[in-house]
N, C-alpha and C positions, 0 to 999 in steps of 0.2 A: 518764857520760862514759867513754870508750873507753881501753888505753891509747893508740891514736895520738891522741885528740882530746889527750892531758895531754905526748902529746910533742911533736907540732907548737905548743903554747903554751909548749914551754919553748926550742923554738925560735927562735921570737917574741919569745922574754924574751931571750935571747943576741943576737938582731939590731938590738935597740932597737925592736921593729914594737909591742910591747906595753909598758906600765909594771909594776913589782911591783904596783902596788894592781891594777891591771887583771888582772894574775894570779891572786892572791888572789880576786878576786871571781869569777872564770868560773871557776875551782875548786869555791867554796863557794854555787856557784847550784844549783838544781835544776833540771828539767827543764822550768818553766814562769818565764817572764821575767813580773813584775807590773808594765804600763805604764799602769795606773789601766783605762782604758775597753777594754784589749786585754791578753789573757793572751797572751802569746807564747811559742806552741809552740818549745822553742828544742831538743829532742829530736826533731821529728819527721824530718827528714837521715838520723837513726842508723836508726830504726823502718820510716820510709817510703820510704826513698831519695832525695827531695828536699826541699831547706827549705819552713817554711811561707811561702803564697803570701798576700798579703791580699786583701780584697775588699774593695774602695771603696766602693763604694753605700752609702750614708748614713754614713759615716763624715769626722768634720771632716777638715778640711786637720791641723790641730795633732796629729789620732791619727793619722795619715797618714805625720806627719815622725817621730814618735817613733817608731812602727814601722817604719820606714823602716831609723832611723839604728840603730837596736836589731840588729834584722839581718843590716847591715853591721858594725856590732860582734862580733858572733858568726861573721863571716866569708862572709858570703855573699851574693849581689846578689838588691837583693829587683826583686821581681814584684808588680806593683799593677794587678790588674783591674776592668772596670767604674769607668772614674773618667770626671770630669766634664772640663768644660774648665777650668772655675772650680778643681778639686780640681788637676789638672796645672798651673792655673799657678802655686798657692798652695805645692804642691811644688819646680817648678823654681826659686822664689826663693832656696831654702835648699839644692837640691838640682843648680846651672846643667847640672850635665854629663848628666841623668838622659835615656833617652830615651822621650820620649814619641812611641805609635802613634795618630791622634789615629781612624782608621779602625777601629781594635782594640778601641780605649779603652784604653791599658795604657798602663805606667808601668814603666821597669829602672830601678834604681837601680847603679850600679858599685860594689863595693868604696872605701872610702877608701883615702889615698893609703898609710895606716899601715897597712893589711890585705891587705896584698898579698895572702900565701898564700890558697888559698879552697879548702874542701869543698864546691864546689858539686855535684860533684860524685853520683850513688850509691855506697855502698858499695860494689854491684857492678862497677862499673865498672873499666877499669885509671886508677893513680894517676897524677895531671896533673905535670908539672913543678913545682917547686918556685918561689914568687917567681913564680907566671901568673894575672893574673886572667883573668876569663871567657872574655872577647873573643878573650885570648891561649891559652884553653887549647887543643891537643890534639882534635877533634870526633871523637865516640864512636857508630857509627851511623846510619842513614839516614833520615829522614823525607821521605813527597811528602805534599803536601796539593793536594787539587784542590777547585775550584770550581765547581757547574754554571753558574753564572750573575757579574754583576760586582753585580749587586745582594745575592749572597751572601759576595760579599768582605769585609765588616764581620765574619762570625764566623770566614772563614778566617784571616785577619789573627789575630785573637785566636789563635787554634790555632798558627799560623805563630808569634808573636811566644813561645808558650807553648815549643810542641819547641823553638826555638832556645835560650832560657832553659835548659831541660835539659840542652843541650850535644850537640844531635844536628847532621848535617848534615841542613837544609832545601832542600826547593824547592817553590815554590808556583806552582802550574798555574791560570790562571784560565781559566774563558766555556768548557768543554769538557763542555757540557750535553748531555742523549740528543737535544733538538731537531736537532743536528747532529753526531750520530754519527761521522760521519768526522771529526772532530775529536778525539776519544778516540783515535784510531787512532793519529793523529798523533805526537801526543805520547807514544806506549809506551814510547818507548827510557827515557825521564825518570823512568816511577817503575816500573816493570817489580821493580827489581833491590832498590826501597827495604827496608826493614825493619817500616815499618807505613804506611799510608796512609790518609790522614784525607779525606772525601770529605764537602761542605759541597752541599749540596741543599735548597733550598725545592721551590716548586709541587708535585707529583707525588710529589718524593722519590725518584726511580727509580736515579737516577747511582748511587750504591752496588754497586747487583744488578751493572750494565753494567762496571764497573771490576773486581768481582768475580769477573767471567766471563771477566778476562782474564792475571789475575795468582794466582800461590802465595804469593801475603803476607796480614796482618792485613788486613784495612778495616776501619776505624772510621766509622761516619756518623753524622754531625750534620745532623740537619735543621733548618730555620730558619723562619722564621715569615714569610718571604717567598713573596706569592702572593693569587690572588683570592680572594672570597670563602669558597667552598666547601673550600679550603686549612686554613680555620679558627685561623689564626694558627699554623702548623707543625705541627698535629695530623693535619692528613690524611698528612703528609711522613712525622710520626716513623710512624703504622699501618704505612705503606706501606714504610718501612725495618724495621721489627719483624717485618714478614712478607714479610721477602726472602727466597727461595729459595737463593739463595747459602750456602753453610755456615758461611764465617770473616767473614762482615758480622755485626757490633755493633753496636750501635747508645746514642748519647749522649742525653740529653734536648734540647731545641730549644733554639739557639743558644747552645748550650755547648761553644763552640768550645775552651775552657781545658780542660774536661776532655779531651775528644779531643787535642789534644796534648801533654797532661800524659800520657797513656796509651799515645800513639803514642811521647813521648821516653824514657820506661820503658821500653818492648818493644823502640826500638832500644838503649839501653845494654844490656841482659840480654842480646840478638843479639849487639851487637857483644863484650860479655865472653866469650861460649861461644864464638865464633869464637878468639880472642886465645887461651880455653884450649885450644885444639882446636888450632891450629895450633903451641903451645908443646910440648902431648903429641907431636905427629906430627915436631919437630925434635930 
């Protein structure tokens, strides 16, 4: 623990946001929370620059809400991917305000009403107002994510619901596939200026290279498992992304929309801090 993480809880402690015992214990925890079936990373904010994310996929509803509520104890809105419907509705019982992406599959949890403050923040990032949860804070950054297709909107969603969670500003561009190239054109003004761009592509996989050929940013591509046979469930997508031509195309594994916007809301908090120091230097 940092000293801001030991002053923002003595913060806490002055406000009534926290109790002594509740001090005392997030004092004397260490860097891993013991919730039986879930070790919770409660270090990784400082290391990685954002809190641990869960994955849902085979996890009950009941490991769900303790991780959940664990989370938001320690100050920060969790992130539930890959969840069910069954798993979201077993969460919003205990959870009303949460918002479920039911196209994403994700799950935010908000802060409780006693946790206001939040390091959701990265390290690197500039520091948010005090008394802001998420919603309220400050947007650090720019993210575009584009979509070739709307039947590729399920993993941009993901990615989309992920940058936002990081605290970047989003926009999400759907159906602006190489089938219709002027399309692409279209929309330039929109993520031209972004700070990383996340480009969601089944079939072919080509949208990357084409977006690549048009901007000085990161692209990130996700390819998806959307497509005819010979597509091979996203394998032909992701080859065909791996051997793009283009120099700043990355490429994510198939439909892992989370990682590409977990990586695109990085690269704009990092942008957006060297900007902030840049322009501090030059004042």
């Amino acid at each position: 623990m940092t000293p801001e993480d030991v002053e923002q809880l003595a913060r806490q402690l002055i406000t009534g946001q926290i109790t002594p015992g509740e001090l005392v214990r997030r004092l004397s925890g260490g860097p891993t929370l013991d919730l039986g079936e879930v070790q919770l990373d409660v270090d990784r904010h400082r290391r990685c620059g954002f809190a641990e994310v869960i994955y849902g996929e085979g996890k009950s509803t009941t490991v769900l809400k303790r991780a959940i509520a664990a989370l938001n104890a320690q100050g920060f809105e969790a992130l539930v991917t890959r969840v069910t419907a069954e798993q979201a509705a077993g969460v919003l019982e205990e959870f009303p305000g949460a918002r479920h992406n039911t196209h994403a599959r994700t799950l935010r949890v908000k802060l409780a009403e006693s946790s206001l403050e939040s390091r959701h923040q990265p390290a690197s990032a500039d520091k948010q107002p005090e008394g802001c949860t998420p919603t309220e804070q400050r947007r650090t950054g720019k993210v575009a994510i584009l979509s070739a297709g709307t039947s590729d909107l399920p993993v941009a969603e993901e990615a989309r619901e992920t940058a936002d969670w990081t605290g970047a500003n989003v926009t999400l561009i759907a159906d602006v596939g190489v089938a219709g190239p002027h399309r692409l054109r279209e929309r330039l003004t929109e993520f031209e200026t972004a700070d990383a761009i996340v480009v969601v592509a089944g079939m072919e996989g080509a949208l990357p290279s084409v977006v690549a050929g048009y901007v000085a940013v990161p692209v990130i591509a996700v390819p998806t498992s959307v497509g005819y046979g010979a597509n091979f469930g996203g394998l032909a997508a992701l080859l065909a992304m791996l051997n793009s031509c283009a120099a700043h195309v990355c490429v994510v594994n198939i439909d892992a929309g989370f990682k590409a916007g977990y990586l695109a809301g990085m690269i704009a908090a990092r942008t957006a801090s060297a900007r902030q120091t840049d322009l501090q230097a030059r004042s």
